[in-house]
C-alpha positions, 0 to 999 in steps of 0.5 A: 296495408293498414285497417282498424276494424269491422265495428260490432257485428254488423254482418249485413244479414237481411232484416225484416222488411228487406232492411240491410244489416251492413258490416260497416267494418274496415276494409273492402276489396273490389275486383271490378275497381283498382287498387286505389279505389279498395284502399279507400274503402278500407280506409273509410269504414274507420268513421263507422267504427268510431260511429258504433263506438259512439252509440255504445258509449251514449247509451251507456254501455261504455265509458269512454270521454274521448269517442266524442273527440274521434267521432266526425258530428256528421256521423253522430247516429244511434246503432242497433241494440244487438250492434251496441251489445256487439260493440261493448263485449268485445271492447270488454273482453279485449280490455280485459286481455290488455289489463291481464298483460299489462299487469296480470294477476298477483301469482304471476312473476312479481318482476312483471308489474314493474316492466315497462309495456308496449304495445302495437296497434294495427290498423287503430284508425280512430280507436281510443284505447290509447288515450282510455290507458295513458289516460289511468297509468303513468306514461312511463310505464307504457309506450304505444304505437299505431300504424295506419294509413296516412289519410286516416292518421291525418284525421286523428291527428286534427282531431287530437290538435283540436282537443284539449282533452286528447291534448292532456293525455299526450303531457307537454306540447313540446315533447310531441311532434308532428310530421309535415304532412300531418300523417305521424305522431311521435310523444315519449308515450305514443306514437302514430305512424304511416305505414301500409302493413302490406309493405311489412310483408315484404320487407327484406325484399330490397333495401330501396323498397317502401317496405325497407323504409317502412320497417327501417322507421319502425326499428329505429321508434320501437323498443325490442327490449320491451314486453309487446302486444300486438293488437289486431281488430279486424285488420289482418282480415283485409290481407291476403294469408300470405300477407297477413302471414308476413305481417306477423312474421315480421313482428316474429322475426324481424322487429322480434326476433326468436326468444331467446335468454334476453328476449321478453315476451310478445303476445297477440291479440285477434278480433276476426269473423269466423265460420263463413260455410253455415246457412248464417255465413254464407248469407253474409259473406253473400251480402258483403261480396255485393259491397265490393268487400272480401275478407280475404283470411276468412276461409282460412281462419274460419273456426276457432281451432284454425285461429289457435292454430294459426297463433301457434304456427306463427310462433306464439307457443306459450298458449292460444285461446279464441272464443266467439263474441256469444261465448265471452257474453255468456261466461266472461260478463258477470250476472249482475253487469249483464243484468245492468246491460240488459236494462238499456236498451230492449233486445227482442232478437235474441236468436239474431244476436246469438247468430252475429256473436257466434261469427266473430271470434277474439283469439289470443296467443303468445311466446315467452321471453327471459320474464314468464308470463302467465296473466292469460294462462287458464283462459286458453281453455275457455271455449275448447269446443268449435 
């Protein structure tokens, strides 16, 4: 199963005047309908995430000139300023993890620079940071990979055809290919692909089995040779643990195998709510159920010591670090850029805000390889307390 993420807290708290909240995320698990219907509610709620990355983007939060490209016009609306802030520190703080891997700082291995990366999206529906990287850095320096639904990779798809801009990113016409389906991608550089990472839980199973066929293309386009991050924005959530655990276990394992003396180092990035047992997440964990939507890991991984410890167990032991969306506002956004944020928009529910940036986390973690990485040591000391 592939999914993108739950765009920027919105955690479907009541509002005033019994105006909704909604966590327009990706994702959705009815148990009065059938499978088919809970994939498609997972595979639309990318449009909201496009949607609020959007609003942040016009209003000035970020800079980004390819949210327009992905964003359907039917959906153009302007988001809610805690949502906006939402949106904008946790795409911050996850560029700056990405920036740290891709070249850390200068007391790191000084052959890590050099290296070529890679990196591995799930669920990246309509996100943009492929295009934000490829767009500032030599394409030979780095390869990047999403995996996603097929009908979801379609609409990217159309979009990057009908773009010059995207277009220009991904360099020559004739170095890239489109499946006939129009469901993949593949470019030196980037790489789209149709995968249902419920699959990849399972594979091994069976050598006829979808997830044989997923995990054989998958080899046979990703590089295991490569420094790898793994980026998951609110898309493990939708599995179950079980599930979610095999997905990663078969990057550990499978695609990655255990390090050894010619292996590099893999790391993973984690966007996720936590702390569904409070007064503040039960009502939302209340507010999506009547959605249809469940989010299956939430109680297994609801604090920020269970989400290190999930990373450890699941064989990123070089370090594990997580801390709440609040936290990474208050100590990773300098003054004067907060200063810069706050005069956007007026924010008078500073108490509502405070409560939807403590449900959502960001947790980091990896294992090292025959080159040492170091560009996130230090901060897996950042938020000690839960």
């Amino acid at each position: 199963m592939s999914a993108s993420q739950i765009p920027n807290l919105n955690t479907l708290r009541s509002g005033r005047g019994g105006r909704g909240r909604g966590l327009r995320g990706r994702g959705g698990h009815d148990s009065s309908s059938g499978p088919g219907h809970k994939d498609k509610v997972v595979q639309g709620t990318d449009n909201d995430a496009s949607v609020s990355r959007l609003s942040a983007v016009g209003l000035g939060y970020l800079e980004d000139p390819f949210a327009r490209a992905l964003t359907p016009q039917s959906l153009e609306t302007r988001r809610l300023p805690i949502i906006n802030r939402g949106t904008y520190v946790r795409t911050t703080a996850i560029d700056q993890l990405v920036a740290r891997f891709l070249g850390p700082p200068a007391d790191s291995d000084p052959t890590w620079k050099t290296k070529k990366k890679q990196i591995i999206s799930l669920g990246a529906g309509s996100d943009t940071r492929v295009f934000r990287l490829l767009s500032t850095r030599p394409a030979q320096d780095l390869v990047y990979h999403e995996l996603d639904f097929a009908v979801n990779n379609v609409a990217k798809i159309k979009a990057i055809r009908g773009t010059p801009l995207l277009q220009r990113v991904l360099g020559k016409s004739e170095d890239v290919t489109i499946s006939d389906a129009g469901d993949e991608l593949h470019s030196p550089a980037y790489h789209i692909h149709a995968v249902d990472l419920r699959t990849l839980a399972h594979e091994g199973e069976s050598d006829t089995s979808p997830a044989h066929n997923a995990g054989h293309k998958l080899q046979a386009l990703v590089d295991n040779t490569l420094p790898t991050l793994l980026l998951s924005e609110c898309c493990l959530v939708y599995l179950s643990p079980d599930e979610a655990a095999g997905v990663v276990q078969y990057f550990t394992h499978s695609l990655f195998p255990a390090p050894n003396e010619k292996s590099e180092p893999l790391a993973l990035i984690l966007y996720e709510p936590i702390r569904p047992d409070d007064a503040f997440g039960r009502t939302m964990v209340a507010n999506l159920a009547t959605r249809g939507i469940q989010l299956q890991t939430l109680h297994k991984y609801a604090s920020l010591e269970s989400q290190r410890r999930r990373l450890h167990e699941q064989g990123f032991d070089g370090g594990q670090a997580a801390a709440d969306v609040d936290f990474l506002w208050e100590r990773w956004v300098a003054e004067e850029e907060k200063e810069r944020v706050a005069r956007l928009e007026m924010l008078d529910e500073m108490e509502e805000w405070k409560l939807l940036a403590q449900h959502y986390c960001v947790a980091w973690g990896w294992r090292e390889g025959r080159t040492r990485f170091n560009g996130w040591r230090g901060l897996e000391q950042q938020q000690s307390e839960d």
